[in-house]
N, C-alpha and C positions, 0 to 999 in steps of 0.2 A: 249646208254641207251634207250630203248621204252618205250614210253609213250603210261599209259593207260589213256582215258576217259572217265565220266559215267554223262551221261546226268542228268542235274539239274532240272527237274522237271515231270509233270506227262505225258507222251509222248506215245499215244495208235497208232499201225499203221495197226490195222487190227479191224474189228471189233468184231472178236473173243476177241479181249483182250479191248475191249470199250465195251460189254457187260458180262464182268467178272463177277461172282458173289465178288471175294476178289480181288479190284484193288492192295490192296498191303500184302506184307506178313504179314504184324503185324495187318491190321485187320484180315486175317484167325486166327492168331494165339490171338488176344482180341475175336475171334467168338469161338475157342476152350475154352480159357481161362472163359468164360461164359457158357459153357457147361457143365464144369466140376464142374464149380460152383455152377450149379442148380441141377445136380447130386449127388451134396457131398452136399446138404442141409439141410437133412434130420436129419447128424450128431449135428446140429446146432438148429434145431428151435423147438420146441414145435407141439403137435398134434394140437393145432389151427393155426399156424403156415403155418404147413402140408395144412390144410382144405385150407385157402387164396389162397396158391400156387395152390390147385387142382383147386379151381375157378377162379384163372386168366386164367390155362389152359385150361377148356372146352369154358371160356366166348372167351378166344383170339383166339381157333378157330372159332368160330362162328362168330366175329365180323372180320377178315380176310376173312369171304366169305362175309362178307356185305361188304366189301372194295374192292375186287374184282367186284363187281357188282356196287358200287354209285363210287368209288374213282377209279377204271381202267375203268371202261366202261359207266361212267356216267348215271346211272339208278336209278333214286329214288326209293326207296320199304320201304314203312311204314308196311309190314307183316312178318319182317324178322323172328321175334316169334314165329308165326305161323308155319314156318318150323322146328326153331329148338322144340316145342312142339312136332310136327308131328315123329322127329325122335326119341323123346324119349320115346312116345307113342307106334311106330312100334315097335323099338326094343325089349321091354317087351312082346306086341303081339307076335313077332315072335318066343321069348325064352317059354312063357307061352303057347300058343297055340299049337307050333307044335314041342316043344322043340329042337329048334337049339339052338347049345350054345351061351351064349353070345358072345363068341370073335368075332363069324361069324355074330348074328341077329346085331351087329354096325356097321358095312357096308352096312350092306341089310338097312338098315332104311336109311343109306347114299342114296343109291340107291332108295328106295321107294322117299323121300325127293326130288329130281333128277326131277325124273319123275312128281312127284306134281307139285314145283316149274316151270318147262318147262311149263304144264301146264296155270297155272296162268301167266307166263311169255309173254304167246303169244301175251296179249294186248301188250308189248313193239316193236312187230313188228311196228305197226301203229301210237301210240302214245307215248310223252312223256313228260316230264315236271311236272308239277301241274297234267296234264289228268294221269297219270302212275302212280303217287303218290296216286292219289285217286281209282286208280285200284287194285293196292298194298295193300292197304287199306282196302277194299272189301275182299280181298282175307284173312285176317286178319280175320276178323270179319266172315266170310263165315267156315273157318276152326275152329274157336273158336265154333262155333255152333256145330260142327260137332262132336267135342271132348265133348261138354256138352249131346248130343244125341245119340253118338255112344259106350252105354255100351261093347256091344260085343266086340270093341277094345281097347275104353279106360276106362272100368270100369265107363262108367260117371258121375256125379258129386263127387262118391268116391275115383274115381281114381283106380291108377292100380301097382302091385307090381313088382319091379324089380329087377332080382336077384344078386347077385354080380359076378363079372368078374371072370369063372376060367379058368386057362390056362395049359391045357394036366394034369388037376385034381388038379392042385395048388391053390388054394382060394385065390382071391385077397382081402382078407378079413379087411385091415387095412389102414390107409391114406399112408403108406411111400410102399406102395407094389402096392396100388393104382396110386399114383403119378406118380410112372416110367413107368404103362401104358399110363396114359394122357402125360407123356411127350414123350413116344414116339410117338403118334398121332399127337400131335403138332409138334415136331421135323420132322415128313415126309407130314404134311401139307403143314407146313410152308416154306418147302424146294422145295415141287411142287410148292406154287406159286410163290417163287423167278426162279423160271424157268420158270415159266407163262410168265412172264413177258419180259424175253429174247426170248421166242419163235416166231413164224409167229400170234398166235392166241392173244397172249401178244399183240403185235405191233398194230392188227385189231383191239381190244378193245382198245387201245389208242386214236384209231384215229374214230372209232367210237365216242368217249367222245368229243375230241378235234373239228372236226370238219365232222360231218356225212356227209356232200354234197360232198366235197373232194374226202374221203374214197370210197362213192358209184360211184364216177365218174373214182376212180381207180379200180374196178373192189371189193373192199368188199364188202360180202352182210350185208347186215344191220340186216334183220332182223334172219337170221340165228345166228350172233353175237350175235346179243341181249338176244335171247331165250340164249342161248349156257354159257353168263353169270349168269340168273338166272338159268341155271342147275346145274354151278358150284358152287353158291355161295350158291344153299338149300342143295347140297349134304356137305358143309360144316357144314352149320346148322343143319344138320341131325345129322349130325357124333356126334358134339358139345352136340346136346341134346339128345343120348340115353348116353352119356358117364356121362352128369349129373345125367340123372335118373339111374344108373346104380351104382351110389356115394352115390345117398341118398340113395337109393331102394325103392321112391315111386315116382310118377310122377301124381300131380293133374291138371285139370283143371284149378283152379284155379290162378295157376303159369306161365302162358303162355296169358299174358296180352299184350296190346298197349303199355303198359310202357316199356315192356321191348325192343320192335322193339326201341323204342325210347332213350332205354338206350343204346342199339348197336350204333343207331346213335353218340348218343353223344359221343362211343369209339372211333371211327374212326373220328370224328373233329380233337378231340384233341389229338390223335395220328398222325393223316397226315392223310387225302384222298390221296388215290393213295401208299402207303407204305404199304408194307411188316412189317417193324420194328414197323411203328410208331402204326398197328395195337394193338400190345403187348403191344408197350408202354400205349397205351391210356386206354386197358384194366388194365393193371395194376395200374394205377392211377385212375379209376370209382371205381377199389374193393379195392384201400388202402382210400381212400379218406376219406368215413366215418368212416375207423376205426383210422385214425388220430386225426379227429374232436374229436373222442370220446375218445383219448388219451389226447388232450389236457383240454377237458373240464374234466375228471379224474384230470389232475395237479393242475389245477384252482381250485378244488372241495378242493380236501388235500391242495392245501396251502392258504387255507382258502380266496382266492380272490374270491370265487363266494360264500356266505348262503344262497340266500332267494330259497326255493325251486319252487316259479315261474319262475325266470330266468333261472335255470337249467333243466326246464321243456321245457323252450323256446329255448334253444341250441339244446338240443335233437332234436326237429321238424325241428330246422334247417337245419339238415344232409341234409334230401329232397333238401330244397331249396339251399341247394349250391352247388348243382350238377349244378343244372339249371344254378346259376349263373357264375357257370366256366364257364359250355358250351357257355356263352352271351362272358365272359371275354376272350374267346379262341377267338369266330369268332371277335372280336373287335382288338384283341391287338396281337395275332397269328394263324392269319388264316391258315396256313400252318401247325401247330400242332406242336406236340414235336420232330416229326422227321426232321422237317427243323432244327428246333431249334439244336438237335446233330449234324446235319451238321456242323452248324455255329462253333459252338466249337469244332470241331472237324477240320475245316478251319481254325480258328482262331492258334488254339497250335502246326497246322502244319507247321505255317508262322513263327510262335512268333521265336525271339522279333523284327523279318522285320513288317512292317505294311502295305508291296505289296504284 
């Protein structure tokens, strides 16, 4: 009688199969099982509903090309804003001015974005750290000018109108016709940089972050790498922000603040630096976050635990501040974000109920 045998644990002998995107069948098939999920959602949730999912979507790409650039390649940028502004600025330019349709001017703004970002990127050839952050910075502030003076393309200080998505004359005219375009942006963002990441340029940006003396004495170039991430990471934010302004249909100045470079930031803490996944996750916890707050101080309200309309006054303002105060409570208690964290549990129920 022959005996068969099947190896008892996780056993990779090439690196084709150690840089897998699905090391095992049931995550391909929990990664389908989540696709179809977010596909068939539509059946389920309310036209606000709708809107949240559309804003995790354009915000998770955007904050996946900041993660690409501080969390794989180790590059701070406090303008991340600034870019995604920039793209959703172009894109209305390009549909309003010369009338390319929309489905083509959100790539071009991808591209225009690209080309900016490289741009401003070039101090990361020589500097980094604190000096990059404040270059970063500069560049923020340098383009926020530019959008409050540059009527001809961005309507300035009134801003500028942008027209809705249509495709071979179908009008994306509604959140749930909308949604499957941003999910499929995300869906092929998302899925190039899980290839980033296993590629030769993936590898370079690793080892740029990890340890740049190394890298440059094996023969990476540094500063070509560097530039190469903020190209990736504006044409992200491009895409990101003509796909918002193309949701609302208006795109102001005034909505492309430091706050927001800074709210990217805080996406990618507490989703993982350096993640793919934990990008989404983190975005989707910055845009449920205050609508929780504000769910639970609704319960408080009806069951009569809160009346004085001071303190209700003062919950409210708190939304602000407890963003911040996550992001303190992430770097303190999970510096690693929410994607180590699914690790762990996800290590843990693989073992259970062994404790080796």
């Amino acid at each position: 009688m022959a005996l068969s045998f099947r190896p008892c644990g996780d056993f990779r002998a090439s690196y084709r199969a150690d840089t897998t995107l699905f090391p095992t069948r049931r995550s391909l098939y929990f990664c389908l099982a989540g696709i179809v999920l977010l596909l068939s959602s539509p059946l389920f949730l309310n036209r606000y509903g709708m809107t949240l999912l559309i804003q995790i979507g354009y915000m998770g790409i955007g904050a996946l090309g900041l993660n690409i650039l501080t969390g794989l390649t180790g590059q701070i940028s406090l303008g991340h804003a600034a870019f995604f502004g920039l793209g959703a600025f172009a894109s209305s330019y390009f549909n309003n001015r010369f009338g390319i349709p929309v489905f083509f001017s959100i790539p071009l703004a991808g591209l225009l974005a690209t080309g900016v970002g490289m741009i401003f990127g070039a101090p990361a050839a020589r500097i980094k750290g604190l000096y990059l952050a404040i270059a970063t910075l500069a560049a923020q502030y340098i383009l926020e000018d530019f959008f409050a003076r540059a009527p001809w393309f961005t309507g300035g200080v009134a801003g500028a109108h942008a027209a809705p998505v249509s495709l071979f004359g179908y009008l994306l005219d509604s959140e749930t016709k909308y949604f499957y375009f941003v999910v499929a942006w995300m869906i092929w963002l998302y899925v190039y940089a899980s290839n980033l990441l296993r590629s030769r340029d993936g590898r370079a940006f690793v080892a740029v972050r990890d340890h740049d003396i190394a890298a440059e004495i094996m023969g990476v170039n540094l500063a070509g790498y560097r530039i190469l991430a903020f190209g990736i990471s504006s044409f992200y934010a491009g895409v990101a922000g003509a796909l918002m302004g193309h949701y609302l249909g208006f795109v102001s100045t005034e909505s492309i603040s430091i706050l927001m470079s800074i709210q990217f930031i805080g996406m990618i803490i507490i989703g993982g630096l350096g993640s793919v996944m934990g990008s989404l996750m983190g975005t989707a916890f910055m845009v449920l976050l205050p609508e929780a707050l504000e769910g639970l101080v609704a319960l408080m309200k009806a069951a009569s635990l809160i009346t004085s309309p001071g303190i209700l006054n003062g919950l409210n303002f708190m939304r602000e501040a407890l963003i911040g105060l996550v992001i303190v409570l992430f770097l303190m208690f999970e510096p690693d974000g929410l994607a180590h964290r699914w690790r762990l549990i996800k290590a843990y129920w693989k073992l259970y109920p062994f404790p080796h």
